[in-house]
N, C-alpha and C positions, 0 to 999 in steps of 0.2 A: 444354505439352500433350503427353498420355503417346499411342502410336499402341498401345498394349494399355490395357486394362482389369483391374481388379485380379478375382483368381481367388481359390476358396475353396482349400488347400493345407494337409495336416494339422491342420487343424482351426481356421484363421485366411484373414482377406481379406488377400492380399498380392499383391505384383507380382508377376506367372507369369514370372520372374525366377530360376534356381535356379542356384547360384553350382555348379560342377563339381567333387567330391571328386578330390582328385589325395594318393595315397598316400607314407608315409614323410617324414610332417612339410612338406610342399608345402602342403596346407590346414590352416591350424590354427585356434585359437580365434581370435584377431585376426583373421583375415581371415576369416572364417566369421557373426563376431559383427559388423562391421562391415557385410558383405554383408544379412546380416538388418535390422543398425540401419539400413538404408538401404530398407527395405520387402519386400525379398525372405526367399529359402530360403537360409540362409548355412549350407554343408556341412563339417563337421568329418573331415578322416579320420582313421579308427579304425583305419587300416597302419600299424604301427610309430610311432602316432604321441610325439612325446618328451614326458617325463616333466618335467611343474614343482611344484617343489614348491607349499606358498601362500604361501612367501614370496618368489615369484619366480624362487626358483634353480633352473636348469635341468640335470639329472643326465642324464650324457652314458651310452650304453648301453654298459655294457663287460662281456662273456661271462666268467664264470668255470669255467664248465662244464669238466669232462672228454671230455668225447663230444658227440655230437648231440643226444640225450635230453635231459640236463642240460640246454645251451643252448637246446633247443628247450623247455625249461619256463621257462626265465629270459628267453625271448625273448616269451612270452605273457602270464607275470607284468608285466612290465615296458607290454606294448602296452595291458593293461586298464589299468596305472595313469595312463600318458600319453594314453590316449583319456579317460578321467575328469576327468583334470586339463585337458584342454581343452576339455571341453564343459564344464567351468564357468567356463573363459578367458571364450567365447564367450557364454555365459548373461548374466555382469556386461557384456559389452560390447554385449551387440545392446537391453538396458535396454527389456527386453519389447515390443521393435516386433518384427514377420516374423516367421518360424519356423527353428526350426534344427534340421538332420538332422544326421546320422555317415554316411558312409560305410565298406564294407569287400567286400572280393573275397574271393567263395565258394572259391575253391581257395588263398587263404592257408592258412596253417599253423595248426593251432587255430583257422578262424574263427569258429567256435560258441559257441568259450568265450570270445573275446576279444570278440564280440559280445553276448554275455547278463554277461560281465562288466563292459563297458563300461554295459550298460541296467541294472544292477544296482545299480553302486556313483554314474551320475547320473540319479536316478528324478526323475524330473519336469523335467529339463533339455531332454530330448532329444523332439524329434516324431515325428521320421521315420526312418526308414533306408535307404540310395540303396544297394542291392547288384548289381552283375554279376559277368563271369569266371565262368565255369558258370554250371551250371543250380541254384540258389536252391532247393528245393522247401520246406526247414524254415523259408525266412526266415518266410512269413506264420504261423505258427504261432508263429515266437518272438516275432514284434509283436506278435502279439496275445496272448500272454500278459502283457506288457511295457504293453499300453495304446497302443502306438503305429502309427504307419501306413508303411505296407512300400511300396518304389518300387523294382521287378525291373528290371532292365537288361537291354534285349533287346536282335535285330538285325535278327525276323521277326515275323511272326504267328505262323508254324510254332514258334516257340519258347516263346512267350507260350502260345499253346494247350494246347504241355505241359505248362509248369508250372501254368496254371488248373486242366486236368481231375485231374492228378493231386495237388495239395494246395491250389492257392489257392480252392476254390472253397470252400472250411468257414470260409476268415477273409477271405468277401468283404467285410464292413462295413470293414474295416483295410486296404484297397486303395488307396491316396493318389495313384497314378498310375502308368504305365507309363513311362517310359522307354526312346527308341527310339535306339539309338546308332549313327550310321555309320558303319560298319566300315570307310568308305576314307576318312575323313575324324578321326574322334576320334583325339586323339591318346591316349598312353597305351597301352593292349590292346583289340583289338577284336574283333569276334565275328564274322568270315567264316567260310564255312563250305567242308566242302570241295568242294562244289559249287559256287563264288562263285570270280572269275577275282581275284586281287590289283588286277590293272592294268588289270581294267576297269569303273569306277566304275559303278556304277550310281543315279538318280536315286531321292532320297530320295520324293518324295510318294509314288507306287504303293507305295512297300513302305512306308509309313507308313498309307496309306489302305489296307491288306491287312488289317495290323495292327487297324485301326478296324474293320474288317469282324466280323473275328474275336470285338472284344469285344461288338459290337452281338449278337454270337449269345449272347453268356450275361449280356446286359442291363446290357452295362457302356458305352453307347453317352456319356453324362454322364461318366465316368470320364476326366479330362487323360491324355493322353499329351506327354510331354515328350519335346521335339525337340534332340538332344544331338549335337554334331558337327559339325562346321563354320557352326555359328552365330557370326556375327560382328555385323552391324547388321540390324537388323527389318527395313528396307525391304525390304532381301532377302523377306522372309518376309509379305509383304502378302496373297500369296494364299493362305498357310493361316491369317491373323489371321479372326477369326471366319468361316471356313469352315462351310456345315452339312456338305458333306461329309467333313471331319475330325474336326469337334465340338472340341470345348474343346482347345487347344494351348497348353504353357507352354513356355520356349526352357530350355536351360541353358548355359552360358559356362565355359567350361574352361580356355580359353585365354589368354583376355582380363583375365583377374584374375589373373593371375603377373604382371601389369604394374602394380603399384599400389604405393603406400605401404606399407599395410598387410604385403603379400604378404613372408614370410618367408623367400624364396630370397636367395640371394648377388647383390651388389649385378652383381655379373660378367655372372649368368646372366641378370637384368633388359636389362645392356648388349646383350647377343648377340642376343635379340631383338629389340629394335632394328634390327637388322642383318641381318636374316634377309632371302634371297631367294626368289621360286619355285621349288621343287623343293627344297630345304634340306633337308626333314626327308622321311623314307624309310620306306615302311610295309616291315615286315622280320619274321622267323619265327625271331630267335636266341634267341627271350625262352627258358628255361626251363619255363615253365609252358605251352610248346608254341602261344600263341595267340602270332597276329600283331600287332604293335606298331607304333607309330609313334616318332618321335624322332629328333632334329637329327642331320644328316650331320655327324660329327667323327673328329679319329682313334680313338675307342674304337669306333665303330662300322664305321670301314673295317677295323679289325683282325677285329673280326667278318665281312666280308663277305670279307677276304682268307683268312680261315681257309677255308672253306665253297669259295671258287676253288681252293684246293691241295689238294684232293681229289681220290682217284681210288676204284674201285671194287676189292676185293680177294677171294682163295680161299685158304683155308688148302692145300685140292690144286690139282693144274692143274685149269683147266676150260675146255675147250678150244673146248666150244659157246658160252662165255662171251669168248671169247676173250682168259682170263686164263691165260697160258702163260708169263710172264716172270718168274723169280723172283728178288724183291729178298729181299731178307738183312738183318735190323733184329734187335736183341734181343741177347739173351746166347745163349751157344751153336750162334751162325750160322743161327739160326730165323728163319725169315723168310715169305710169304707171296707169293702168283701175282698179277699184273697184268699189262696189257697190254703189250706190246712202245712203241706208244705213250704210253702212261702214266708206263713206265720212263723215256723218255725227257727227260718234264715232271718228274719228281723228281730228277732228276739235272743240270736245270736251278733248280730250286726248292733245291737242296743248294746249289750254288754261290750262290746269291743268302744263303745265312746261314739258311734255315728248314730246318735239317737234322735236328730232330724229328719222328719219325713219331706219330700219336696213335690208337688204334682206335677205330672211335666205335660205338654202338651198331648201327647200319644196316650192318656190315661195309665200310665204306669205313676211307682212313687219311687224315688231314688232316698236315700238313706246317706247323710253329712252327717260331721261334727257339725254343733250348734256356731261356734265360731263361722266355717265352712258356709253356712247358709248363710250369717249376716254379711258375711262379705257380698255373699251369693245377690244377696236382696240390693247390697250398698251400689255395687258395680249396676245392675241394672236401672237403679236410680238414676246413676248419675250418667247413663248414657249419652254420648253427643251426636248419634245418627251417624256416625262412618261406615255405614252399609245403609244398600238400596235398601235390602229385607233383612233383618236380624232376629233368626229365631232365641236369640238369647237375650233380649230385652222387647221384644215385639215393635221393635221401628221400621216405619216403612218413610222413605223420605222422601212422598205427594199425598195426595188426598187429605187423610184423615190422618196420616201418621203413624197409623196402626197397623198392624198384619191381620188385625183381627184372632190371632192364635193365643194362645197362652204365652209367656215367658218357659227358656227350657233350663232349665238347673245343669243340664248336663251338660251344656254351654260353656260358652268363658266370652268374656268383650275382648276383643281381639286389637282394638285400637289402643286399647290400656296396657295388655302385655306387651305389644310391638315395639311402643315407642319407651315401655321401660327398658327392654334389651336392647334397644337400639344405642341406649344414653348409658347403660351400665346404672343404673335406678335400683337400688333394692341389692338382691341374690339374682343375679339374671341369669347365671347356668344352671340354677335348681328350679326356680320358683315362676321362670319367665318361659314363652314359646320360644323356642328356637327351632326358626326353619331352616328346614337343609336337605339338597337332594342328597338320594340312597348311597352315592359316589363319594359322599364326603370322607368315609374310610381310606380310600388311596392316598389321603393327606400323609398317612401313617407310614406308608407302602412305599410310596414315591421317593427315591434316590432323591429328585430337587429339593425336597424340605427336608433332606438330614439335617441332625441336628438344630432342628427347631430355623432353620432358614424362611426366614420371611421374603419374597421377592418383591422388587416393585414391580408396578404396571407392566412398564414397558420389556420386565427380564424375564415375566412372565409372559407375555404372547410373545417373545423372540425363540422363547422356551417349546411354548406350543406350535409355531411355526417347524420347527422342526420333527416333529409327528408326536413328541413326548410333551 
């Protein structure tokens, strides 16, 4: 006995069930088309996702580019042919039961073209489209050229409003659901705004029932909104399951399917959750793409939070109202910059500890590495391939001029490089790599179903969820 009832979802009766797009080969056809053959919305992502041939073989991305242009054309090439090739993984595997979306984030690098490429080259494979990270305006327009149904990732009404008045209102019939993400809870990136405290959660219903308010004003009261973010078991969610004050709610799982058979991560990275405790993973602001992020506490990420502490505030003159009058001396030709008497003090404790690299970062402060630490720092920005619109951690912007116009930010990391190292088990990828996860990943540990280290398939796990656990 199911505690939901099957929901109408891109244009099928299915489980209101929707499996979570996690980028850079994390969701792929197997586990997208499993999640569908199992009665739900199994989510393909269209991030970087790899490339299979049809004979199985899997072509590893390797840059030949000169510059960033180049690679930023062979990095878009390559993600429409690996979003293609995996929404027909997932087509032959989900054997026409559910429905199956793509995923991709509006502030990717070309996500226009690697969106209408991916709808282009699998016409009739694909239903939906799950987009967040910005604000979307073109998505419903490119559905609906495309035939398909568009599902915006918000975090407000205030946001959903915008994008309605200003383009979704011409491709309402292609509106498949909204999408309400919680920004202290999804893992991944999430949409706080800067009026929204980090560390002070706030509860989901009111700002979901906002949401509901909003669409009931332009007649979209019937319209699901999908409940994304620290969704773990239904019973949790008894009170908005047939709510009239919510109207139609379908859950999404983001979490909970990196723990599967199916699920294409390193068997490592399966283990560690497992293992996860309260508190483990850390909503954090290093990401490049400037939004807040979630992902397990390890040493890649304390390297990041240790950068961002060895900072101080600096003047290329004294400034004395500032009380930056101490002048260090860094660079060639004894060029150096003002700080505080205090400040000087903590760098000259930070030099003896071995981080006796200075970094300038965009906001006029200087962060403090090991010399290793920076040439990575410098390498990675080098070799960037444009997989974000705007990256404040190598200054790409991918139109005009290419530039942000801003500094490079040391306190950064290239995010396409870590991704797709964890994703492949590349290196140390539970020390040294990102790993995202929403806040929920602890109940791995908690949860009766994964005693003893029980990995479920696809399908034992939503028969599992089906039942409110």
């Amino acid at each position: 006995m199911s505690v939901v009832q099957p929901m109408t979802l891109s244009g099928a009766e299915v489980w209101p069930l929707v499996e979570g797009g996690k980028g850079v080969a994390v969701t792929n056809g197997h586990s997208a088309g499993a999640w569908a053959a199992a009665g739900g919305v199994g989510t393909v992502s269209a991030v970087n996702a790899d490339w299979i041939l049809e004979d199985g073989t899997y072509v590893p991305l390797v840059f030949k580019g000169r510059d960033r242009n180049e690679r930023h054309e062979e990095l878009i090439d390559y993600s429409i042919k690996g979003g293609v090739a995996q929404a027909r993984i997932a087509h032959e595997v989900r054997r026409g039961e559910g429905r199956l979306h793509i995923n991709v984030l509006w502030e990717m690098g070309g996500c226009e073209r690697v969106l209408t490429g991916v709808l282009e080259g699998a016409r009739g494979l694909i239903h939906g489209v799950t987009c967040g990270a910005g604000m979307p305006y073109r998505l419903s327009e490119i559905c609906a050229h495309y035939g398909v149904h568009y599902y915006p990732i918000v975090s407000s009404g205030r946001a959903f409003n915008a994008l309605w008045r200003r383009a979704y209102h011409k491709f309402s019939e292609w509106l498949g659901a909204v999408v309400y993400e919680d920004p202290w809870l999804a893992g991944g990136h999430n949409g706080l705004s800067n009026n929204e405290d980090p560390l002070k959660p706030e509860d989901p219903y009111p700002r979901v029932l906002e949401l509901r308010r909003t669409m009931r004003k332009y007649g979209l009261g019937d319209v699901p909104i999908v409940m994304a973010g620290g969704v773990w078991h239904l019973d949790d969610w008894k009170d908005w399951i047939d709510s009239e004050e919510l109207g139609p709610i379908a859950f999404q799982f983001g979490t909970r399917p990196l723990l599967t058979q199916e699920s294409p991560i390193p068997q490592s990275w399966k283990q560690r959750l497992l293992n996860l405790l309260p508190g483990d993973v850390l909503l954090h602001r290093f990401s490049p793409t400037g939004f807040y992020s979630s992902a397990v506490k390890n040493a890649y990420i304390a390297d990041l939070v240790g950068r961002s502490e060895r900072q101080v505030p600096i003047a290329d003159e004294a400034d004395a109202g500032r009380g930056l009058t101490s002048f260090f001396a860094y660079g060639r030709g004894g060029r150096g910059v003002h700080v505080s008497a205090a400040d000087l003090a903590r760098i000259e404790g930070w030099r003896a500890q071995g981080y006796t690299q200075p970094m300038r970062t965009p906001d006029e402060t200087l962060v403090f590495v090991e010399p290793e630490t920076a040439r990575q720092i410098r390498r990675d920005q080098a070799d960037c391939m444009g997989c974000l619109s705007h990256c404040r951690f190598s200054n790409w912007k991918d139109h005009g001029d290419h530039t942000t116009g801003k500094s490079t930010d040391p306190r950064s990391f290239c995010i396409q490089k870590t991704l797709m190292a964890i994703a492949h088990g590349i290196g140390d990828p539970l020390e040294n790599q990102l790993m995202f996860s929403g806040h929920n990943a602890y109940k791995f540990r908690q949860d009766p179903f994964y005693a003893n280290g029980f990995v479920p398939t696809v399908r034992q796990l939503v028969q599992r969820i089906l039942t409110g656990q």
